[in-house]
N, C-alpha and C positions, 0 to 999 in steps of 0.2 A: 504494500500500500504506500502510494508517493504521497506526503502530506506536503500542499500546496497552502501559502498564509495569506490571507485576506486582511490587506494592510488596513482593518478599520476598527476602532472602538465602540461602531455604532451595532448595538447587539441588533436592532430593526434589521439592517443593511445586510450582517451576516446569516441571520435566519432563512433574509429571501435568497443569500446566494448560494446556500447550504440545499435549499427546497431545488434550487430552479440548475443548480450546476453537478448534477447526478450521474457524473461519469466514473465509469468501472476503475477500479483500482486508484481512485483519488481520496486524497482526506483533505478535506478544508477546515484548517485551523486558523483560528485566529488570535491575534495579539497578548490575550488574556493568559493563553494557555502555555506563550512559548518564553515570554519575556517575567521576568519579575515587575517590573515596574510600568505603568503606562508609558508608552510612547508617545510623544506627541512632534509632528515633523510641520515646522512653521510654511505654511500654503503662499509661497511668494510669488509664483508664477501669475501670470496677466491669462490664462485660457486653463479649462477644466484638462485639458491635455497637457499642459504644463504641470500642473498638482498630481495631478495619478500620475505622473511620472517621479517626481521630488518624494513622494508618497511611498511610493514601490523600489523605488530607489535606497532608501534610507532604512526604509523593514529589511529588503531581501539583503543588502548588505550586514546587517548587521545579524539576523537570521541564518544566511545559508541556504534559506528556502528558495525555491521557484514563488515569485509573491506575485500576487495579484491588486492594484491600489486601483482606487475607483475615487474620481471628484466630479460631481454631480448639483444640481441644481435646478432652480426655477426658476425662468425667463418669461415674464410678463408682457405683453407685446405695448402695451400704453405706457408701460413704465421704462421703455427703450430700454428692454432686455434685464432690468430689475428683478429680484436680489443678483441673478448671475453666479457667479463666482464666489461671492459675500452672500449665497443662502442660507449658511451653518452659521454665519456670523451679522446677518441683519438686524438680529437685537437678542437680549438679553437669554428667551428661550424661546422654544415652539411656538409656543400660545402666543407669545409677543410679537415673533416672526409673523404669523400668521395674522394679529390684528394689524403691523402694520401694514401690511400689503391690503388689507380690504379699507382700510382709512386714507390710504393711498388711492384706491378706486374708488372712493366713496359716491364723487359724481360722472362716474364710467357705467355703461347701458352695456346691458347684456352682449350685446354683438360686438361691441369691441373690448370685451374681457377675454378675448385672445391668449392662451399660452401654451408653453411645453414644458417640462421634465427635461435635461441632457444628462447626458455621463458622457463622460469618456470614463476607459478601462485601460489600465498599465498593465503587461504583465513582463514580467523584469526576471531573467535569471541574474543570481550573483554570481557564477561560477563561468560565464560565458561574457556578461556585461549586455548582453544582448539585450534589448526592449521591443515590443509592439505594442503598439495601442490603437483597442477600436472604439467604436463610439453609438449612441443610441441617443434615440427621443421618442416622445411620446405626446401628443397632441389633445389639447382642451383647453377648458376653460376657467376662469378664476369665480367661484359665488361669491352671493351677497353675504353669507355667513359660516361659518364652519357646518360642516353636517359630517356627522359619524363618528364613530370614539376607536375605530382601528386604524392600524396603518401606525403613522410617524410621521414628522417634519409636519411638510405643505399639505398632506395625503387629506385635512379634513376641507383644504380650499380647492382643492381643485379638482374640477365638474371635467370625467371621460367620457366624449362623446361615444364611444364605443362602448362603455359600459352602461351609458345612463346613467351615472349615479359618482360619488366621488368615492375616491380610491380609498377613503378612511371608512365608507360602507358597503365597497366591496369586501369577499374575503381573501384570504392568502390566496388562494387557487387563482380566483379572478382575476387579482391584479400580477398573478404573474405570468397570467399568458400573455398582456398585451404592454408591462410598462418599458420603462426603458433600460431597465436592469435587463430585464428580460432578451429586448434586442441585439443589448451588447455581449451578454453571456453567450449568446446561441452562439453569436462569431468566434466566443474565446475558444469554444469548444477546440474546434480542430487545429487550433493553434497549440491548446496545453497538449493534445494530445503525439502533435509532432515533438516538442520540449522535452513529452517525460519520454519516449521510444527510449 
């Protein structure tokens, strides 16, 4: 069993990539399990492809592991591309995240509450230096209020045309057929599995 590290502290994040990245002979650990102390890798880069790089870089070197880093976000289309890159860090937590962007659209109409989901996805051997990285989105919209109590982060503001309903009341299954974790996993598939040959 090759154990692969998912450079993140976000227990949400690692569950769905635990669910949704089900390849034979892998183990997905994560940061908790390998390190004594939290890690935490300051997110300098200007593009979610910069961070899951800085990310994956910094675990798999200091691991040994084949690592997987993931920096992701929520792009508002009225708020030219708001939180962005600063969606872990738009305010103090979730709930706060989440009011300021609807106090931010407070006088935005349904049709132009435009947005998406991105990731990019690092995956970094340290024994080669080699990296790839692919990338995902997912398409919808921002509501007037939170609705649902699953999920994580943005998951209660934002309304999936494809699901009807927001990702925080969708269940696990749901959202990980169509989000953007999901997109970007599917890619990593045949990449980990060229890596670990």
């Amino acid at each position: 069993m090759k154990k692969i590290l998912f450079a993140s502290n976000n227990q949400g994040k690692i569950k769905e990539v635990k669910e949704i990245l089900t390849t034979p002979n892998i183990e997905i650990v994560s940061p908790n399990q390998i390190f004594d102390n939290k890690i935490e890798v300051d997110e300098t880069g200007s593009t979610f492809k910069d961070n899951a790089f800085l990310k994956a870089k910094a675990m798999g070197d200091k691991s040994g592991l084949l690592t997987i880093a993931d920096d992701s976000g929520l792009q508002v289309d009225a708020l030219n591309g708001e939180p962005g890159i600063y969606s872990a860090r738009y305010a103090e937590t979730p709930q706060l995240c989440n009011q300021k962007v609807l106090e931010k659209l407070t006088n935005v109409n349904k049709e132009k509450r435009t947005a998406r989901f991105m990731i990019a996805l690092c995956i970094y051997d340290p024994k080669t230096k080699n990296h790839q990285t692919v990338t995902g989105s997912v398409e919808g919209r921002i509501t007037f209020n939170p609705e649902g109590d699953g999920g994580f982060g943005y998951d209660p503001i934002f309304y999936s045309t494809k699901l009807k309903k927001t990702f925080a009341q969708a269940t696990n299954k749901e959202k990980n057929t169509i989000s953007h974790r999901k997109v970007a996993l599917e890619k990593v598939k045949p990449i980990i599995q060229q890596m670990v040959k």
